[in-house]
N, C-alpha and C positions, 0 to 999 in steps of 0.2 A: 253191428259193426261191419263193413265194410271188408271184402277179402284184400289178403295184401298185394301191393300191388309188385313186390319183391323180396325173395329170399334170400338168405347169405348168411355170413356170418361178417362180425366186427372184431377188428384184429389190432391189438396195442401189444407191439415185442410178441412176448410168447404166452400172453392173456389172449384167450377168445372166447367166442360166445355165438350161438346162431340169434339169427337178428332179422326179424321183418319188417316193413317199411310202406307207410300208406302216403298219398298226399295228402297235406292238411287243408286241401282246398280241393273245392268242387262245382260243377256246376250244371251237374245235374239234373239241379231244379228249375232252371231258364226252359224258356218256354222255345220250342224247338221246331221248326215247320220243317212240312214234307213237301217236295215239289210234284207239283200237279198238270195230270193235261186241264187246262180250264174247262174246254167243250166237255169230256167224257166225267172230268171228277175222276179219274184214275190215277196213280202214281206214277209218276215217273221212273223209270229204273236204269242208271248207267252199267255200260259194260265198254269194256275193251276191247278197241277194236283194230285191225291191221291197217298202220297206213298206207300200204301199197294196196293190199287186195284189197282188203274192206270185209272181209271179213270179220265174224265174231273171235275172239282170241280165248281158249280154254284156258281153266283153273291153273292146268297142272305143266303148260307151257309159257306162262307168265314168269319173265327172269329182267334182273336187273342187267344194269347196262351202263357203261362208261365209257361217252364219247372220247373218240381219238381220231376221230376225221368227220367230215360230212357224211353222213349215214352209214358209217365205220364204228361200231363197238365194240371193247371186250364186254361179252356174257357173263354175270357173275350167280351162281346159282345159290340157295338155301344152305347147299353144303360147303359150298367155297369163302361165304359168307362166315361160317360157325367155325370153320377151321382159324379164322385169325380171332377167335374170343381172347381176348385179354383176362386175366387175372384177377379185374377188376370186375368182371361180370359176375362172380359173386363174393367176392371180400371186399371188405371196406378195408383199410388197413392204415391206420394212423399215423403219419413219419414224420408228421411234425405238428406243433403247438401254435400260437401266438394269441397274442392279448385279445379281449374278445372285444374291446371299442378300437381295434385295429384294422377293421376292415370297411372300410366304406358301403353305404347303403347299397348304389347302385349295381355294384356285382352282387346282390345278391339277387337270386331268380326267381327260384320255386323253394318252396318249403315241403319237406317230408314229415310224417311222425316215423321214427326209427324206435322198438321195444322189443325185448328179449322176447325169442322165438318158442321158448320151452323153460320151464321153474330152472332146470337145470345151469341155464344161464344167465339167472335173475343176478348173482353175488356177483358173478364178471361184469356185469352192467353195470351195475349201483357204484361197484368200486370206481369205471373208468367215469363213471358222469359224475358223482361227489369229487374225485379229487380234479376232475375240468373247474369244477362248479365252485370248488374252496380256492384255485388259484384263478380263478375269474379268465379264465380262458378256451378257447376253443379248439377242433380237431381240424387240422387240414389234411384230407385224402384226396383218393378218384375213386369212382364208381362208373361203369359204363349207363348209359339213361338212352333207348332208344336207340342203340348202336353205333352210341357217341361218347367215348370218354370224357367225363367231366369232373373239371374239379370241386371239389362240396368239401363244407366245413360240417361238425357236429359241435352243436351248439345244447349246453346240459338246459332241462327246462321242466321244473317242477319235477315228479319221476322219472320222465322220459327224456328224449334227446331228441331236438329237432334237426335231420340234416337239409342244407339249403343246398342246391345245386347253385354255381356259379356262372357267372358270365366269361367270354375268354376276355382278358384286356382290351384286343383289337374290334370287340362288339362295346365298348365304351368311349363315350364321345368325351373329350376332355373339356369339364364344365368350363375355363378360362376361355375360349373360342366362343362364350357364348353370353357371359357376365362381364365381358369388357368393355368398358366403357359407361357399367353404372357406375351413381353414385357412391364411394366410398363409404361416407355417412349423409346422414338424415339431418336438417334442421332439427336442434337441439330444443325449441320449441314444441314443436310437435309431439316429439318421443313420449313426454306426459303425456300428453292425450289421447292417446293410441294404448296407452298400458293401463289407464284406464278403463277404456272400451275394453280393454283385453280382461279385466278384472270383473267389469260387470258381466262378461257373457262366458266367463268360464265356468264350466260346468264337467263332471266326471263322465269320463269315458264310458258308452256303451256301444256295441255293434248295430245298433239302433239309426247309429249316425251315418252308417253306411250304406242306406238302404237302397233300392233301384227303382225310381218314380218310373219309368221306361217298363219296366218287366211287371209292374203292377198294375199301368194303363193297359199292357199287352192283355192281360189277364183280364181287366177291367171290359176289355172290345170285348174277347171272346167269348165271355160269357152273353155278351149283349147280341152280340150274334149268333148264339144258342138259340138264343128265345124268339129269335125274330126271323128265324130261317126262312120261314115260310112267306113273310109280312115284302110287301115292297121296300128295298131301300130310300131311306129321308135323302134327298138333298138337299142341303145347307148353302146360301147364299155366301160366296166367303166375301170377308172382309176388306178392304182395302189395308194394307198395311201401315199403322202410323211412323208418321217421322220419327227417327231417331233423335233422341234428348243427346243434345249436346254434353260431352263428356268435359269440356272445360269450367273448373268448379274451383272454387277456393279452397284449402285444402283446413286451412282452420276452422272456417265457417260451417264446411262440412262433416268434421270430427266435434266440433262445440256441438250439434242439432245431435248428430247420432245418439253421442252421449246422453244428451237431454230425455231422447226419444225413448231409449234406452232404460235408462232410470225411470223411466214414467210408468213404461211395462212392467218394469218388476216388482212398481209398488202396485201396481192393479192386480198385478197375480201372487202379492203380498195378503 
């Protein structure tokens, strides 16, 4: 397991509990390049550098900065920085409820796993996520994430609690600006045979479905370029690229064949 990637505790009224938190996403395992000088085969290595001198710029004199004129900053240092920690840098603190199919998809951002931090506060969890979980609702808090207050919901899920960090409103584009002017409904013909198709190819969820053809040719070169360090590189005559197929199609003629196509395959892998 993974170290957590945050400490704290979780706070409803005058129930608490210490409480750590991982992200339930990763991507660690992508295949990740370093930059190269090409002639040498050395690495690359950036640093910080003075835009007036040009100078190398040290560790321990590197500060943040907020423009207030052309090349006019206030310096904000490490310590000046930790002096306005909010409250939310390590409690969650619960202050209000709502339904949990009440919040729309798109604010939601990142997902956490949130789990009691010590046996000690195993009973304060279980209490505040079973009774989220019996009235089908969620936790609206803040949590600072990166030295950004954000709003996150805790969402009860199997033992655990999943908290998602949010979006603000004004990072949400309003779907209506961008859905106007489709059609309202569908030829009522059709709809059959679209649910159809939808029947013959449904099939249960797995993470399977998600795979990444991209990070697996990546994988796929690299090893081919292992083996061939040595060997001259092939060149490949390329291709002329063919015309593109007209997308203008009938749209029943083309759902009757799918379908057809469709059912054929499954009775062959019947």
């Amino acid at each position: 397991m993974p170290r957590p990637y945050w400490k704290g505790y979780l706070k409803l009224s005058l129930v608490t509990c210490p409480v750590n938190m991982t992200p339930a996403t990763s991507e660690s395992e992508k295949v990740r390049f370093h930059t190269l000088n090409k002639e040498t085969g050395n690495r690359v290595v950036s640093q910080y550098v003075d835009s007036v001198t040009g100078k190398m710029v040290k560790d321990e004199n590197e500060a943040k900065g907020y423009a207030r004129g052309e090349n006019d900053y206030v310096i904000l240092t490490e310590d000046d920085l930790d002096s306005v920690a909010l409250d939310t840098v390590k409690t969650i603190d619960i202050d209000k409820f709502v339904p949990a199919d009440s919040i729309e998809w798109v604010y939601l951002e990142k997902p956490h796993y949130l789990m009691p931090d010590d046996a000690v506060g195993n009973e304060a969890f279980a209490v505040i996520r079973d009774a989220m979980k019996s009235d089908k609702v969620v936790g609206v808090s803040k949590l600072v994430i990166g030295r950004r207050e954000r709003a996150v919901i805790l969402e009860p899920r199997d033992d655990g609690i999943v908290l998602w960090s949010l979006r603000f409103g004004d990072e949400v584009r309003p779907e209506e600006n961008y859905f106007d002017g489709i059609d309202d409904e569908a030829d009522p013909d059709l709809v059959p045979l679209v649910q159809k198709l939808i029947k013959q190819k449904m099939e249960r969820w797995t993470p399977d479905m998600v795979g990444d053809p991209i990070q697996e040719s990546l994988l796929k070169l690299i090893a081919e370029k292992k083996k061939a360090l040595k060997k001259p590189p092939k060149t490949k005559a390329r291709k002329s690229d063919p015309e593109p197929a007209s997308n203008v199609v009938n749209i029943m003629d083309a759902l009757r064949k799918s379908l057809a196509a469709d059912l054929k395959k499954s009775r062959k892998a019947g």
